[in-house]
C-alpha positions, 0 to 999 in steps of 0.5 A: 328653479331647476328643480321645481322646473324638473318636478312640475313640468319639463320642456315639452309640456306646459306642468310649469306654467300650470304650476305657476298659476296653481302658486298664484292661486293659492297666495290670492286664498291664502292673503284674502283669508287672512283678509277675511277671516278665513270666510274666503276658503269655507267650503260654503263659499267655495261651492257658491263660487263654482257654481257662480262661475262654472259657464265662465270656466266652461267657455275658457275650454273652448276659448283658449283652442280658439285662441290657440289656434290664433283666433278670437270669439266675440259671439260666446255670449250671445250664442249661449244667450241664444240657447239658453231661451230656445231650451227655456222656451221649448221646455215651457213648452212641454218638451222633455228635459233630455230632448230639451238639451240634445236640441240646445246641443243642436243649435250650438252645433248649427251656429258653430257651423255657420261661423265655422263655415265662414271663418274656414272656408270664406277666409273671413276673420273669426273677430269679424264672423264673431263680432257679427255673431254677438249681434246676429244672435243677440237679436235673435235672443230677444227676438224669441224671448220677446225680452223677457224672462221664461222660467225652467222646470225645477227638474231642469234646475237641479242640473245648476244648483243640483249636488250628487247624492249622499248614501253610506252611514252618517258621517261629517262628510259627504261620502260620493265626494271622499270616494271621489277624492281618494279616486283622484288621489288613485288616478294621480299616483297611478299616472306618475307610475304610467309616465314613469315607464314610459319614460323609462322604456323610451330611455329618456329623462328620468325623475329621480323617486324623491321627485315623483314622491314629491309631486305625487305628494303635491298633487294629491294634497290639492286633491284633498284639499279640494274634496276636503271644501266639497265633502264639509260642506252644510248637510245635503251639499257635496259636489255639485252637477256643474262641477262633475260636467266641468270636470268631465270637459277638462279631462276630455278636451285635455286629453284632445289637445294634448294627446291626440292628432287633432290637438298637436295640429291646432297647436301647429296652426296656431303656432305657425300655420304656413309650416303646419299646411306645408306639413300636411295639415288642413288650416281649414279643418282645424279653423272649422273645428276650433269655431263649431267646438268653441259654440258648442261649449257656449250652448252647454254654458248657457243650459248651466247658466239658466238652470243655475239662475232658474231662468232664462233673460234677455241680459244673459250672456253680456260680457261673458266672452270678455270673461272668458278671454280674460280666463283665458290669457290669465291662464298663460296663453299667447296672444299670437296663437299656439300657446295655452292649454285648456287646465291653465285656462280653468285656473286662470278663470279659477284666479279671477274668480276667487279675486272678484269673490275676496273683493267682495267678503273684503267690502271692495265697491263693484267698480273698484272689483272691475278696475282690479280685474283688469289691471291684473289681466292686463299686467299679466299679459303685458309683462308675458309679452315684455318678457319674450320681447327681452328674450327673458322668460314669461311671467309664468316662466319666471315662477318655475324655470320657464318651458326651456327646450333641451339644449340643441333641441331645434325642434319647433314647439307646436309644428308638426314635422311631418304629416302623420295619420289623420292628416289631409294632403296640403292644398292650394285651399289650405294654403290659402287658409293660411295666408302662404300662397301656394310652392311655384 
């Protein structure tokens, strides 16, 4: 456990947890596989499930900083509901597909603001913001689509169904996914060196040159299987659009909240807010950014649902914030705040998603695949919470050695000790916002 402890993560990052949910990944492939016949890992089925579930993973990105954060939306779904008909309608309108999506982008802006607004600075709790959001903006849906299905343009389409282009000589494969792949593969051994000086030159723990042999050698191999599913697919599929934004989403909002000020500073509200405004953060700034990002994720998740479904309808949106709460928490992240990161989320939507897909080839009925579902969310979460409870490490620990602090290492976890550039003087507001009242 040591050792896959010291390859794949380390106490300062979440590598184990991460680990932990790839394992689990790859055993539900593997068991409904052999279940199937091998249906469950043919690359027309795994290009059919991201394309079915890209929104969901979408909104898991925004969800987990949310939650993170200690807080919770109930309103994804209709605000992408609600920015899936003002496009729809203003393309049927006669409005350009570009404009069509920066005005999308703008009402996911406008409606993470308002609720920003009254989470931050009113101090009204995000669960009864959001809950009044879901209604707020599912009525306006229907109020704007007249509760019917408004048609998009196929060129709009092309952004939910679309693949990226094939070029080159004949081949089996798709060639833009194999230079995709043998990029990702560049990218992996290049940031193990990177990471490898960096450590050397802070004089900290080195991994031994077997053990960054091995994880390059793992990580790459997942970069090849999964360039393997896209680039074998039927002629004329590759990687699709939905998989390129998402991609995208993953490395940006993984960067930001892993490498930047921003970032540690949601962790440190999450994790322990009083101490986190005491220390120089805005309680007030991060809670406003955690529910404007979170709505804006919503409006690009509802623009790939509509482009992917060809339509925009009055039953868009229901049930997806569960979707992505229940990513989310699959993923690893505490349900008290200040824990979670963004790439475990994505394989906990990926976990959820592949379990419904292998119920499905297995024949399982629809109610028995919703009764799985939850019995897994709740399980995982319930054991995570008994563990800690016990002093034991997470399920999630457990499978990889757990996220340990080097001995004597006091440190909090997701406190920012000091205020660093960036950071906001601490007010009797952000106090507030936090619930601590103010040093005497």
């Amino acid at each position: 456990m040591k050792t896959l402890q010291r390859l794949f993560g380390n106490a300062n990052s979440s590598g184990a947890g991460q680990a932990g949910m790839i394992i689990a990944l790859v055993a539900i492939l593997i068991i409904f596989s052999a279940l199937t016949g091998g249906q469950t890992i043919l690359p027309t089925n795994v290009i059919n499930v991201f394309l079915a579930y890209s929104y969901i993973l979408i909104l898991a990105i925004g969800m987990v900083q949310v939650i993170i954060a200690g807080h919770i939306d109930l309103s994804v779904g209709s605000v992408a509901a609600t920015t899936g008909i003002v496009v729809a309608q203003a393309m049927a309108g006669g409005v350009p597909v570009p404009l069509a999506i920066v005005l999308g982008l703008l009402v996911g802006a406008a409606i993470g603001a308002w609720q920003g607004f009254w989470v931050a600075f009113v101090r009204v709790p995000a669960f009864i913001v959001t809950l009044a959001g879901q209604l707020i903006f599912r009525g306006v849906n229907q109020v704007i689509g007249n509760s019917i299905s408004i048609p998009v343009p196929a060129g709009y389409q092309f952004i939910g169904n679309g693949f990226i282009p094939d070029f080159g000589p004949s081949t089996p494969f798709s060639n833009g996914t194999v230079i995709l792949g043998i990029l990702a593969v560049v990218a992996i051994v290049v940031r193990e060196v990177r990471a490898r000086r960096r450590r050397e030159r802070m004089q900290a723990n080195v991994l031994p040159v077997w053990g960054s042999v091995v994880r390059v050698v793992v990580f790459s191999a997942v970069a090849i299987a999964v360039t393997y599913e896209f680039a074998a697919g039927p002629v004329g599929t590759s990687v699709p659009i939905v998989a390129l934004i998402l991609g995208v989403l993953v490395l940006l909002y993984g960067f930001l909240t892993q490498n930047t000020i921003l970032g540690r500073q949601i962790y440190a509200v999450g994790g322990n807010s009083n101490a986190a405004v005491l220390s120089g953060v805005s309680a007030r700034r991060i809670n406003f950014f955690v529910m404007f990002n979170m709505s804006v994720l919503a409006s690009i998740a509802g623009m790939v649902f509509i482009a992917n479904a060809t339509a925009s309808g009055p039953a868009d949106g229901l049930g997806w914030e569960l979707d992505a709460i229940a990513a989310v928490f699959v993923g690893g992240a505490a349900v008290a705040g200040g824990v979670g990161t963004v790439t475990a989320s994505i394989i906990g939507g990926l976990v959820l998603a592949f379990l419904t897909n292998g119920l499905s080839l297995v024949g399982t009925n629809s109610n028995i695949v919703q009764i799985v579902r939850g019995l897994v969310l709740l399980v995982a979460v319930a054991f995570d919470v008994y563990s800690k409870t016990q002093g034991r490490p997470s399920l999630t620990g457990r499978l990889l050695g757990g996220l340990r602090r080097p001995p004597g290492d006091d440190t909090p976890r997701s406190i920012v000790d000091q205020p660093t550039v960036g950071t906001t003087a601490t007010t009797s507001e952000d106090l507030a916002a936090s619930g601590s009242r103010p040093p005497q």
